[in-house]
N, C-alpha and C positions, 0 to 999 in steps of 0.2 A: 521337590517338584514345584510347591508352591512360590518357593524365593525365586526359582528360576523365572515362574509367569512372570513374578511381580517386574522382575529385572525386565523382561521381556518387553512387558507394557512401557512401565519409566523410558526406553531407552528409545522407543515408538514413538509416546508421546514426545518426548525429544524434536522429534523428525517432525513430528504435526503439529505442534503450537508455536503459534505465530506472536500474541500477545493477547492480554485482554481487555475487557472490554472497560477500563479507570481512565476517568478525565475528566475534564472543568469544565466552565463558560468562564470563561475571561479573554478577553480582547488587547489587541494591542492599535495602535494608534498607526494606520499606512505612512510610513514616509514614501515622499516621491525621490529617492535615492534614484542615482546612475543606474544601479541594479534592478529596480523595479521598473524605470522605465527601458528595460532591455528585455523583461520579462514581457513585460506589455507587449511592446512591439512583437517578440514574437508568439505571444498567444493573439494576434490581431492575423495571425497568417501567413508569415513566415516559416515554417516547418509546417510539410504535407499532414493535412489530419486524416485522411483517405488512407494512412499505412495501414497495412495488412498483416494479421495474425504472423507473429512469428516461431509457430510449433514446428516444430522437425516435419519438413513433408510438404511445410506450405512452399506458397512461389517466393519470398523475399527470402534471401539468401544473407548469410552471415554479413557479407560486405556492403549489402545492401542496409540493414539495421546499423553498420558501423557507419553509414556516410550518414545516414538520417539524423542520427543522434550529432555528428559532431558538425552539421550544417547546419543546427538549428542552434548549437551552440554559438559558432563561429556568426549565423548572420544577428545573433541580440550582438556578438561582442561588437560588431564593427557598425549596425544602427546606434549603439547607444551614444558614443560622440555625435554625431551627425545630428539628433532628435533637440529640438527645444521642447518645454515641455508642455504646452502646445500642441505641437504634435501628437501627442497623445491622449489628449483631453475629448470626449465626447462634445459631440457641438452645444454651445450655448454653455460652455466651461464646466460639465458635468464630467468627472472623473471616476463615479461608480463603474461605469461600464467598464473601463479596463483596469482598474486598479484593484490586484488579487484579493480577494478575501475567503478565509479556506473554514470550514467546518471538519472538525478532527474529532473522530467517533471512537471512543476507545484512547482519549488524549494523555491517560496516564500511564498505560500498561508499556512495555520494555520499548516497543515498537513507536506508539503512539505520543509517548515523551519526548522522543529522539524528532518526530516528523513535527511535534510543535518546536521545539528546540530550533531547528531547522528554518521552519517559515518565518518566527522570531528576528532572526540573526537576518535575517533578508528585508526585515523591515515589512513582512507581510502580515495583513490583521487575520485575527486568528479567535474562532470560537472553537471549544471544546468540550467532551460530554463525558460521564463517569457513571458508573452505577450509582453508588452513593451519592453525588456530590463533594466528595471529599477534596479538600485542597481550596476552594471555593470556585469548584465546578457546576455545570448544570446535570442534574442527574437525567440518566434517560437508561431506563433500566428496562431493554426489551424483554425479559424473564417472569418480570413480576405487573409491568405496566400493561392496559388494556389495549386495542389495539387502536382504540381514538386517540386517548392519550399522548400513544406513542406520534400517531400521524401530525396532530395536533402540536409536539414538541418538536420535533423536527421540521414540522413547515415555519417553523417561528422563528427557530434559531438557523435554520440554511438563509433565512429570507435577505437577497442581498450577498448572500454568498456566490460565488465564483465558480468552486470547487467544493466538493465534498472528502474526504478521504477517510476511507474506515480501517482502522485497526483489530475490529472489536474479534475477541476470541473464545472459545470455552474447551476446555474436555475434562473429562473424569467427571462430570457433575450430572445431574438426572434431569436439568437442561440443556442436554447440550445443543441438541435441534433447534429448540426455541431460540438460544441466544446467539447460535451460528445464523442462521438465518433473518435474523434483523438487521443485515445489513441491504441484505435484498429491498424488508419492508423499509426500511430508510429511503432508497435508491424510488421507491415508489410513492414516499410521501413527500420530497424535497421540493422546495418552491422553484416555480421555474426561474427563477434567477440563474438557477444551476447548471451548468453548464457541460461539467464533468465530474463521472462518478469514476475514486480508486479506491480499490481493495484490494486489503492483503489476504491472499486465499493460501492454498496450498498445489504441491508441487503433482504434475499427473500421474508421477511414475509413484508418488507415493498412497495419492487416493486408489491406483491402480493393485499394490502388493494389499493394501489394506481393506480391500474391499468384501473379505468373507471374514474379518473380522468382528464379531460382535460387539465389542468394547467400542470401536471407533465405527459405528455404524452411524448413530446418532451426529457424533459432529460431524462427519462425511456429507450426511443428508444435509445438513443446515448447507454447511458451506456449498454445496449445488447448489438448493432453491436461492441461495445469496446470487451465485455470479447469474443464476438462468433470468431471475428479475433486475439485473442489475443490467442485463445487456438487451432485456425487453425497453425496459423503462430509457436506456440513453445511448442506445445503437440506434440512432434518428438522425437526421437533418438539424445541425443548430446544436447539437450535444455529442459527445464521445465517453469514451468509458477505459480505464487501464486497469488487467487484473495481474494481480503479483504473484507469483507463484513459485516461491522459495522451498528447499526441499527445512531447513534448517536453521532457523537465526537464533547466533548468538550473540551476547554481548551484557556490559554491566561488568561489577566486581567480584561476585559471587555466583557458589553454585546454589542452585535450590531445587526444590522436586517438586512443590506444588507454590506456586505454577512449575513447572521446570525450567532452568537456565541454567547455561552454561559461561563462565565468565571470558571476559576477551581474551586473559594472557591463553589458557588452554586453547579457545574457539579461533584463535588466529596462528599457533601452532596446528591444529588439525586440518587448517584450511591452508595453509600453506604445502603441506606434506600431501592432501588428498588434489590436490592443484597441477601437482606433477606427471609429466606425461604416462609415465605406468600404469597411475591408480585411476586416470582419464578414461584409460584405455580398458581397465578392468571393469571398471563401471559401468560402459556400455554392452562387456560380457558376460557376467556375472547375471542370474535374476534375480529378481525376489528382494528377499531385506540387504540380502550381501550389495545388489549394484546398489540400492536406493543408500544404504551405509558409504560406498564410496562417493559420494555424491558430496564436494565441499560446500563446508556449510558459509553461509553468506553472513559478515557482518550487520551488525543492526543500522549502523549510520549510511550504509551503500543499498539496505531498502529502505530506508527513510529517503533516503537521496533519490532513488529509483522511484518512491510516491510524490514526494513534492515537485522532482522534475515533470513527472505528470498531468500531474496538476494543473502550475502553470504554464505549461506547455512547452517546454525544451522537451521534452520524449512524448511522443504521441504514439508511440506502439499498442495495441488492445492489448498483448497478451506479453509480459515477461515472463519467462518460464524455465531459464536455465540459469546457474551461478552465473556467466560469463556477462550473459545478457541483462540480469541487474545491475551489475556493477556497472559495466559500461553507463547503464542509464543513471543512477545514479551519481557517475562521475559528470554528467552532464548538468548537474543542478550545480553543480560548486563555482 
């Protein structure tokens, strides 16, 4: 009985941990690449930031999040010939204003590697934060840090930043409230340079099966108070907010249990197979662990792709919430 709970949890937590909360402070140097100034231009207004929640139920309809996504893609592709760079310089040749700079909370854990990796390759400057400091990060350890502190560290290192995007994760540990929930107190201390705040949360159907769960009550809590302060503080005029809502990501070379991961060759075999119209269809009949198990799991680089396109504004969605609907977004950053 006892091996079975244990399986039971492991295979739960699976479904609920996103990444955690390891990363740096190291910067990389903006180039003003084609790419970046494609980015620019359309975090300057080019793609509607006014989109509307896309949960099953809302008014934007599938085809409507499909035109969003690839119009914002299609109009950077076809400004960026067109722009001198110039164009995109704030008056009086200041180029802070548009040129991305991201704060990556949680920059080392499975997720948060992949979204610097990401900004990196795009020639975007990039700070990052770790519990430790390990790697030669800035450490910013909401579990153990006070709450000055914490505010104090994050208005220092967002200052100048762009974007915010948080990775940060916990479960199985006796904080898990505490540390799920500083992404919210992050969203509240960021300097206003910020512009937009992403988070990777979790999936509804699965805060939903797991809710009389004891075990997962704590991280459950945290990551609420996260997204309710995250959409207080940058659901405003001049700021927006995207929340990720993956049932499952996998990715990496191996398997592990603490944290848990599963590695790509498996996590892209089950994603394939659960992809298919059957297991589609089963999932939306099915309740409880069984549909939330049918549910494919989403590669790591397609919500990495899905946070950074957020960011800098190729996907302005508030709400991703389904396998189909990350990916899409994510294929938008490439």
């Amino acid at each position: 009985m006892l091996k079975s709970q244990s399986c039971f949890r492991l295979v739960l937590s699976l479904l609920l941990f996103s990444s955690d909360e390891t990363s740096a402070f190291h910067t990389s140097k903006p180039a003003l690449s084609r790419s970046n100034l494609s980015l620019a231009v359309t975090a300057k207004g080019n793609v509607d930031e006014s989109s509307s929640s896309t949960r099953n139920g809302s008014s934007s309809s599938r085809r409507e999040f499909v035109s969003n996504v690839l119009m914002g893609s299609v109009s950077a592709w076809i400004a960026t010939p067109l722009l001198s760079p110039q164009a995109v310089y704030a008056e009086g040749g200041d180029t802070s204003a548009v040129v991305p700079k991201v704060l990556v909370l949680g920059g080392t854990g499975l997720v948060g590697s992949e979204v610097v990796r990401q900004l990196e390759s795009k020639g975007i400057a990039v700070v990052a934060t770790s519990r430790n400091g390990r790697g030669g990060t800035s450490p910013l350890d909401f579990a153990s840090m006070s709450e000055a502190d914490i505010k104090d560290t994050v208005e220092k290192l967002s200052s100048g930043c762009t974007a915010i995007i948080s990775c940060v994760g916990s479960i199985g540990t006796d904080k898990d409230d505490i540390i799920n929930s500083g992404s919210g107190r992050a969203a509240v201390a960021a300097s206003a340079d910020v512009k937009k705040f992403v988070y990777i949360s979790v999936a509804p159907e699965v805060r939903d099966f797991a809710a009389g769960i004891d075990f997962f009550k704590p991280y459950m809590a945290g990551k609420l108070s996260s997204e309710n302060s995250i959409k207080n503080s940058f659901d405003k005029e001049g700021k927006s907010f995207t929340i990720i809502e993956p049932t499952f990501i996998y990715g990496g070379d191996e398997f592990k249990v603490n944290p848990p991961r599963v590695a790509s060759g498996y996590g892209q075999l089950v994603e394939s197979v659960l992809s298919l119209g059957p297991f589609r269809a089963m999932a939306k009949v099915f309740p409880g662990f069984i549909g939330v198990a049918l549910e494919p799991p989403v590669n790591v680089e397609a919500v990495a792709g899905a946070a950074v396109a957020s960011a800098l504004g190729s996907s302005t969605f508030k709400i991703l919430d389904t396998h189909d609907k990350i990916v899409l977004a994510g294929s938008s950053s490439k």
